[in-house]
N, C-alpha and C positions, 0 to 999 in steps of 0.2 A: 623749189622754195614754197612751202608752204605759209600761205597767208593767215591770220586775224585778222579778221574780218570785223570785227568788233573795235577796232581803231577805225574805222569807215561806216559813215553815214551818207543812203541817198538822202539826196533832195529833192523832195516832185512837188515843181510849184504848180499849183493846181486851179481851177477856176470850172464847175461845172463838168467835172471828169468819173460821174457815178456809173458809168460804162464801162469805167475800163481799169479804174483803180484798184478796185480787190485781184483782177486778173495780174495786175502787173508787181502789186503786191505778194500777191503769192506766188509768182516768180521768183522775186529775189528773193525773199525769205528762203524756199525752198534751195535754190541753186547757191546759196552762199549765208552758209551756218554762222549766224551769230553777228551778222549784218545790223544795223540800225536804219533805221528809215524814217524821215520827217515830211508829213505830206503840211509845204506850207501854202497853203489856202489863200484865196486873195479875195472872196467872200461869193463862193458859191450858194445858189440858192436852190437846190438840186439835194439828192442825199447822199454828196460825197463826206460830209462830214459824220453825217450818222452810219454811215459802211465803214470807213477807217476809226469810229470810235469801238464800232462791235470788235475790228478785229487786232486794236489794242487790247480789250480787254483781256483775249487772250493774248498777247505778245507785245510785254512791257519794252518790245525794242521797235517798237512802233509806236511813231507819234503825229499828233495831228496839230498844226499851228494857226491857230485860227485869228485871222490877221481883220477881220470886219473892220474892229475901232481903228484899225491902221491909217494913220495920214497919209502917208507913202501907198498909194495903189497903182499895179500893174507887177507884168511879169519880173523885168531887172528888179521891181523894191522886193517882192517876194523872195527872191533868192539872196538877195544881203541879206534881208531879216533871218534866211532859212541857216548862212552860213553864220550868221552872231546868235542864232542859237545852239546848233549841236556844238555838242561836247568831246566829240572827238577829234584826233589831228587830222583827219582830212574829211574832203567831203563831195561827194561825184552830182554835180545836177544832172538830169533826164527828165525829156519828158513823160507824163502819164499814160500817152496816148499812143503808146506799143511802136511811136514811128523810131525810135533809140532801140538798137538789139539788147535784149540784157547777158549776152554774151560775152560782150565785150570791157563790160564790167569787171570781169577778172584781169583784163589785159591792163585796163586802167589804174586800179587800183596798184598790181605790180612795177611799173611804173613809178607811181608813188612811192610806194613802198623802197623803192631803188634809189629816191634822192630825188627824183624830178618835183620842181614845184607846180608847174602843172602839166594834165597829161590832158589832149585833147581830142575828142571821136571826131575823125575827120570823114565829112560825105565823098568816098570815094565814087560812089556808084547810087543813082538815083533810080527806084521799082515804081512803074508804071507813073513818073510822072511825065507829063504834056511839053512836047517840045520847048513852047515856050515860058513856059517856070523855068525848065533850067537854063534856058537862054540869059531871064532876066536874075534869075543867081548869080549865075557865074560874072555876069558883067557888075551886081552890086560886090557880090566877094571881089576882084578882082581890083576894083574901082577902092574898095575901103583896104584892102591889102599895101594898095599904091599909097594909099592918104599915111597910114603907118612908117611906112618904110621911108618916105620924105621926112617925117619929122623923129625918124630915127627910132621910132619905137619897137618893142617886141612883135613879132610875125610869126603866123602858123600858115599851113595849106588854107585853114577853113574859121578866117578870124570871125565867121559866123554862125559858129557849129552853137548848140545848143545844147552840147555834149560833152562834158569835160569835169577831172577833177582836179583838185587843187587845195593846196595846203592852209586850213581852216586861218591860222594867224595870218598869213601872205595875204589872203585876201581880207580880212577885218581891219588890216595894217592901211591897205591901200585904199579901202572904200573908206577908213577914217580921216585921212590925208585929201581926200578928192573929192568928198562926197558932193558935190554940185555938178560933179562933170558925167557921171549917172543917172540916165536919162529912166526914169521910175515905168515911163510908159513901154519903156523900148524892149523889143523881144531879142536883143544883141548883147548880154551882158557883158561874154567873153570879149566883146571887141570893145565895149567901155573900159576892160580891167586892163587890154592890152596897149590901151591908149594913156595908159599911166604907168609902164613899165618902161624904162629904156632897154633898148634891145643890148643883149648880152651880159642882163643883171641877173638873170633865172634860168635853171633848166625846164626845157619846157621837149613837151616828147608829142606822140601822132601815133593815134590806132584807126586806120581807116575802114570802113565799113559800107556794107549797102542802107542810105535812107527809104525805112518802108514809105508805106500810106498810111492816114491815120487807120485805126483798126473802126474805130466806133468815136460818136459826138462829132461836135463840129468844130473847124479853127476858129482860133480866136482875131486871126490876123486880120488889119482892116488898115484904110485909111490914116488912122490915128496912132499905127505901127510905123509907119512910112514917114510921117510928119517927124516921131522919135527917130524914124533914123537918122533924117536931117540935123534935128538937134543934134543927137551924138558927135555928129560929121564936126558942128562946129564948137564944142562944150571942152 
């Protein structure tokens, strides 16, 4: 089955990623013809904005969201605003930072393509990370898996993948319905969307993969990621 690609927009919500965003950029451009791609910005001060302007100008299916005046700051507001603006029926978030394959970008999209409402990159396998990150993953995955499942909601392997796509209405539907329960700070979007699903209202699929390392830059995760997750736990 050959895809259109052009019915699918990434979304790389971005913050200070002028390392690594042409690179990732010209990935998918290149590996999937007629792709869209929205880099939505959450007010870098770096020259991520002036690299994906140059290379809209040539490639009208790239675009750059420049979110500065934005109320809403952080990663989860960056990707509602990314998904209330593309214009196409779906829309795959990844990060910037080469740590998402973009391989598996085709699996995902087919998926979609197939009826699933969302299709999720699940971290099978983690490259060169320190015993204990995945120690303390897997016990938050696990721990926020369990809080879902008690109160009856949708579940995946990896309700904290940062990796996944989904049907642009499904989710503008839900974040308009819940919008408070959306923690703007938090790096967990998918497990905000699936804490407003009841389980067995959607199809939802699983493409597992190896999580790299970041390639280039630094994380953004901190203190103040950790505090949103708590929120989320109780919102």
């Amino acid at each position: 089955m050959d895809l259109d690609y052009r019915n699918f927009t990434i979304i790389l919500p971005t913050l200070n990623e002028e390392e690594n965003i042409a690179k990732i950029i010209g990935i998918l451009t290149r590996s999937y013809k007629g792709i869209n791609i929205l880099v939505s910005d959450d007010g870098s001060t770096d020259r991520t904005k002036s690299i994906v302007d140059a290379i809209s100008a040539k490639n009208r299916r790239v675009k750059f969201l420049d979110r500065r005046g934005s109320s809403a700051k952080g990663l989860t507001a960056s990707i509602i605003e990314g998904f209330e603006k593309i214009t196409t029926a779906y829309g795959i978030v990844m990060d910037a930072d080469m740590q998402h394959p973009t391989e598996e970008v085709a699996k995902i999209a087919m998926n979609l393509s197939r009826g699933d409402d969302i299709s999720v990159g699940v971290r099978a396998k983690f490259d060169n990370w320190e015993l204990y990150r995945k120690i303390i993953s897997r016990i938050l995955v696990t721990l926020s898996y369990i809080i879902l499942l008690v109160r009856g909601k949708q579940v995946c392997s990896d309700v904290f993948a940062g990796y996944f796509g989904a049907r642009k209405k499904l989710v503008v539907s839900i974040v308009k319905e819940n919008r408070k329960r959306f923690v703007n700070d938090g790096q967990k979007m998918l497990f905000d969307l699936l804490k407003c699903i009841d389980r067995g209202t959607i199809r939802i699929s699983e493409v597992p993969y190896t999580f790299h390392q970041r390639k280039a830059g630094t994380s953004k995760a901190g203190v103040k990621h950790a505090i949103a997750l708590l929120q989320s736990y109780f919102s």
